[in-house]
N, C-alpha and C positions, 0 to 999 in steps of 0.2 A: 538658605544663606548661612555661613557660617564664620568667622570671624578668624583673622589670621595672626590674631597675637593675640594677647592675656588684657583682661579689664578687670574693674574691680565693682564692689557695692558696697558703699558707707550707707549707714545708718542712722539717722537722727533722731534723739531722745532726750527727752526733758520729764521731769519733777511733774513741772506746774501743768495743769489742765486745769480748766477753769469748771470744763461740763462732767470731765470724769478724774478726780483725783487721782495722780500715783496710777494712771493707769497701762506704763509704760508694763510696770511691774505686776499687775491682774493676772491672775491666773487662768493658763486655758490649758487644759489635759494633763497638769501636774509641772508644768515650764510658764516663766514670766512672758509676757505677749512680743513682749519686744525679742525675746530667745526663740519664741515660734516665728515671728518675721527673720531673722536671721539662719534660721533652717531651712527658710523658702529659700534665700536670696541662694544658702549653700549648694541646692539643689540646681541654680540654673548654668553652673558651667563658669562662676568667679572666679578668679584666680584667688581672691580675697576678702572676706566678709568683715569689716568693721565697724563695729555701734561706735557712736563719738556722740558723749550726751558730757553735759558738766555737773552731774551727780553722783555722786560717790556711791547710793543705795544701789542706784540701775548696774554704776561699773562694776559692784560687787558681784552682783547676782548674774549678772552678765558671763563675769569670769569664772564662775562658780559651776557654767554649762560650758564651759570651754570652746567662746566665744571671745574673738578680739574685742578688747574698747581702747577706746581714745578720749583721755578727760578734757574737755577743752573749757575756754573762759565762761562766765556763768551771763557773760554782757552781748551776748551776740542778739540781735534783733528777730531772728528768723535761722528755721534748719539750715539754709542755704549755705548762711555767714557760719553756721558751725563746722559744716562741710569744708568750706576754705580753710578752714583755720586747719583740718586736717592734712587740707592736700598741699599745704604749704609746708605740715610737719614734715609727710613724708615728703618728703622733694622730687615727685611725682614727673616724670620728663610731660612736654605741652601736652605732646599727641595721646597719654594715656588715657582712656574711657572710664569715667567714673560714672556709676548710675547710683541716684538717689532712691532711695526706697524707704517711703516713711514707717518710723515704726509702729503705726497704728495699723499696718496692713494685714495681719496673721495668715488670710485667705490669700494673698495672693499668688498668682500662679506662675513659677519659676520661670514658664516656659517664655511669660512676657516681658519678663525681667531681660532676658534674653534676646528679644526681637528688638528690645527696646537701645540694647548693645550695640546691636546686630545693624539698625538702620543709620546711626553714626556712622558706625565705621562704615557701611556705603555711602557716605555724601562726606564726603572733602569740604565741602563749602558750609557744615552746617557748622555752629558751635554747640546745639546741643540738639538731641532727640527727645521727645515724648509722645501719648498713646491715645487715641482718640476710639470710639464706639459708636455705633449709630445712634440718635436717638428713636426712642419707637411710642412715646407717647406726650399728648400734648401736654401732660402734665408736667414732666421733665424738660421739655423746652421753654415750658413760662419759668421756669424755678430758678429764681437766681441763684441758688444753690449750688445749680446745675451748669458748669459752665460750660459754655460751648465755643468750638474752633472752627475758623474755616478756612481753607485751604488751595493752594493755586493747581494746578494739574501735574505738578513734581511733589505732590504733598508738603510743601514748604506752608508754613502756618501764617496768613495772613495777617487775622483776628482772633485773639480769644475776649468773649464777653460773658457778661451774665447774661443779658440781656437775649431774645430768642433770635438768633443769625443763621444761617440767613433768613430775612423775613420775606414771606411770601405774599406779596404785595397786593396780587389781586383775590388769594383763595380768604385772604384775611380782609377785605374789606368790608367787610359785614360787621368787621368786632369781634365775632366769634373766636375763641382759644381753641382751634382745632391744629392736627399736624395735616398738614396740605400732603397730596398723592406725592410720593417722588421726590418730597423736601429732602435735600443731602445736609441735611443736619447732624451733625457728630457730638457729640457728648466728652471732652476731654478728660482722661486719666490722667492723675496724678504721679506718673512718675518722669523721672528724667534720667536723660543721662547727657555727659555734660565730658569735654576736653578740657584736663586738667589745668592748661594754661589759663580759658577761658572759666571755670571753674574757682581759681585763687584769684584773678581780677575782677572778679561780680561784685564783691561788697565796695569798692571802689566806684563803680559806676552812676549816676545820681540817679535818682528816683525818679521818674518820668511819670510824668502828667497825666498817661490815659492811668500806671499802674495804680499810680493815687486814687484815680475817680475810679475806676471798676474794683478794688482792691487786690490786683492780678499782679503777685509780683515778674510771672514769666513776661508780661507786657514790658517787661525793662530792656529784656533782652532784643525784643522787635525793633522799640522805641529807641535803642542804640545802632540799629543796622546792621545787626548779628540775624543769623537763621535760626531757625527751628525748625527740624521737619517730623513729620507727626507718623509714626506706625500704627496702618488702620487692622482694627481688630473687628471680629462681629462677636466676640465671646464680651459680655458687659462684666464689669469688673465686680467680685463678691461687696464689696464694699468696705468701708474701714471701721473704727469705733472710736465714736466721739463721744456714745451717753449710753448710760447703763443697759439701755435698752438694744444698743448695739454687740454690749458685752453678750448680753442674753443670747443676742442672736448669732454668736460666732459660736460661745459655748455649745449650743445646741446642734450647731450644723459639725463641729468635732467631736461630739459624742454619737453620732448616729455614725461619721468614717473615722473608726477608729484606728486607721493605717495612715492617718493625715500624716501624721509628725513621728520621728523617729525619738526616743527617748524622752 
């Protein structure tokens, strides 16, 4: 599938992390992390790659790789509301494709960033797209960490929970925490991508009740009567970094491919 007009990838970065300071700015293979996610995004076929964090250190160092930023206000509650604020700067027409790609992501792979483009612009009907994987253990469907989606037979996203969806009612009646034969259990990535129109009127929208109780803010968009349809992958996603110990484990998996990243 291939897309017949231009899209974009903003980037959202902030200062504050509570589990890993400043870790926008962590060095991985000689480039700040957030400069190695914006080399993925530049690999997948953007028309445009922009970080938009409201820190002066990141926009520096940002600009320093000759990498777009965008400083935006330091009061937005969430990536999302930073994203708005951007795609209202730029006065983006509705139908533009904007995909969010957090800057914790180094490892990810351009090609998803792409498909993730790529499944918007086939659905007319949706307001935004994102990326789901199977799950393949029962550890990762009990995990609320782990959230999981499920899906109608146009891949439109019904549910996203923490909680283990769908539950397999009779292979789990025992109590046991297994994963049942044949469960279609999906594992949700975190990325999106979103119509620009619908994209500037998010933070407008009130806070919906399941997104309060599961802490899901995509549930806002369901809980509004908006779609989402989800691009299924079987490739699980390298993962992101939240705590040193994730740093360790990016570091290490970029010095063993030393052709990860350009400059």
């Amino acid at each position: 599938m291939s897309l017949d007009h231009s899209w974009l990838v903003l980037i959202p970065a902030r200062a504050a992390s509570t589990r890993l300071p400043g870790k926008a700015l962590a060095d991985i293979a000689g480039a700040p992390m957030v400069v190695r996610v914006a080399q993925s995004a530049q690999a997948s076929g953007a028309s445009r790659v922009i970080v938009a964090t409201d820190d002066v250190g990141i926009a520096q160092a940002v600009n320093r790789h000759g990498v777009a930023v965008e400083l935006t206000s330091p009061d937005h509650p969430t990536g999302t509301d930073r994203l708005a604020e951007v795609c209202a700067r730029l006065a983006l027409p509705d139908d533009t494709i904007v995909v969010n790609v957090q800057g914790d992501e180094p490892l990810i792979e351009p090609s998803l960033i792409t498909e993730v483009a790529n499944t918007l612009a086939a659905h007319a009907e949706a307001s935004v797209a994102t990326a789901a994987c199977p799950i393949t253990s029962p550890e990762a469907l009990f995990d609320p960490n782990v959230v999981k989606v499920v899906c109608d037979h146009r891949y439109q996203a019904l549910y996203f929970s923490r909680a283990p969806i769908p539950w397999a009612r009779d292979a789990l009646a025992d109590g046991a925490r297994k994963l049942a034969p044949g469960l279609p259990a999906w594992q949700h990535i975190g990325i999106y991508a979103y119509r620009a129109g619908f994209l500037r009127a998010f933070p407008s929208l009130p806070a919906g009740r399941l997104e309060v109780v599961e802490s899901l803010e995509q549930l806002r968009v369901l809980e509004q009567g908006h779609r989402i349809v989800v691009h299924h992958t079987h490739v699980p996603p390298a993962g992101g970094v939240d705590t040193p110990a994730d740093l360790a484990r990016v570091r290490a998996y970029v010095a063993a491919h030393p052709g990860l990243f350009r400059g």
